[in-house]
N, C-alpha and C positions, 0 to 999 in steps of 0.2 A: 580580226584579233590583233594584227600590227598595228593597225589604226589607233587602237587602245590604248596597245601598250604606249605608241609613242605619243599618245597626249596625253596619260598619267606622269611619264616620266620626261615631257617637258614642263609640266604643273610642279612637280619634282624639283625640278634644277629651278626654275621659277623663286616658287617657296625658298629652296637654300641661297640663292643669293638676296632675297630681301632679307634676309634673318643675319646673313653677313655682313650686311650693307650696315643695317641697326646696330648692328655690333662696334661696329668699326668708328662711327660719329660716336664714342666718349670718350669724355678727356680723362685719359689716365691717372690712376692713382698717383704717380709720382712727379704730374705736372706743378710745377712751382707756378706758373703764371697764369692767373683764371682769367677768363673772361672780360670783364672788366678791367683789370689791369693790364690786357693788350689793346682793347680802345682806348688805353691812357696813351697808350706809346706810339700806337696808330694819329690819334689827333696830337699828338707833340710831333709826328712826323710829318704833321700839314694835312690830314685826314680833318676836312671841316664835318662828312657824314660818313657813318657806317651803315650801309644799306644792308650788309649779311653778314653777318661773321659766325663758324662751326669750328668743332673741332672734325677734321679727318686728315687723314693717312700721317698721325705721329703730330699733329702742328692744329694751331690755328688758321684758318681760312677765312676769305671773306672777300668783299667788292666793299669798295666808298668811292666815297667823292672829295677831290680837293679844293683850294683854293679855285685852279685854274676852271673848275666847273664839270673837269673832265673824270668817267668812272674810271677806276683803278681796280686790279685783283691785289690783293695782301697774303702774306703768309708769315705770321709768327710765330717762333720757338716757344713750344711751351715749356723750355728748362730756362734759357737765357733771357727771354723776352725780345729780342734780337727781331727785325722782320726782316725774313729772308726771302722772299719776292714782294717787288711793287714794279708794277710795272701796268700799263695802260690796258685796259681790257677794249678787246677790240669784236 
């Protein structure tokens, strides 16, 4: 009967954190800067490719690629447009 209980209720905790996860990647109603208009800011910041970009935790996200050929992680504000990390994914 333990056995049970504890594989229903890690299938449980399972289940609520994909349903969080989903939650969590959309962009806010009161984000000023979609999608596309942070790969403008992105490629004006020397981003020749955007390999991924999401919205999670409050911001946009994302890896590309520059000039120098090398990937990068991204993070833009979705109020200012601003990116607030670049730095080299390693």
């Amino acid at each position: 009967m333990k056995t049970m209980t504890r594989v229903l209720t890690g299938l449980a905790l399972v289940g609520a954190l994909g349903a969080s996860a989903a939650w969590a990647d959309q962009p806010g109603a009161d984000w000023k800067v979609n999608k596309d208009q942070a790969e403008t800011v992105l490629k004006g910041a020397g981003y020749t490719q955007i390999t991924k970009i999401e919205a999670d935790d409050g911001h946009w996200e994302g890896e590309g690629i520059k000039a120098d050929g090398k990937q990068y992680e991204f993070h833009v504000d979705p109020h200012s447009g601003n990116i607030t990390k670049d730095e080299l994914d390693n």
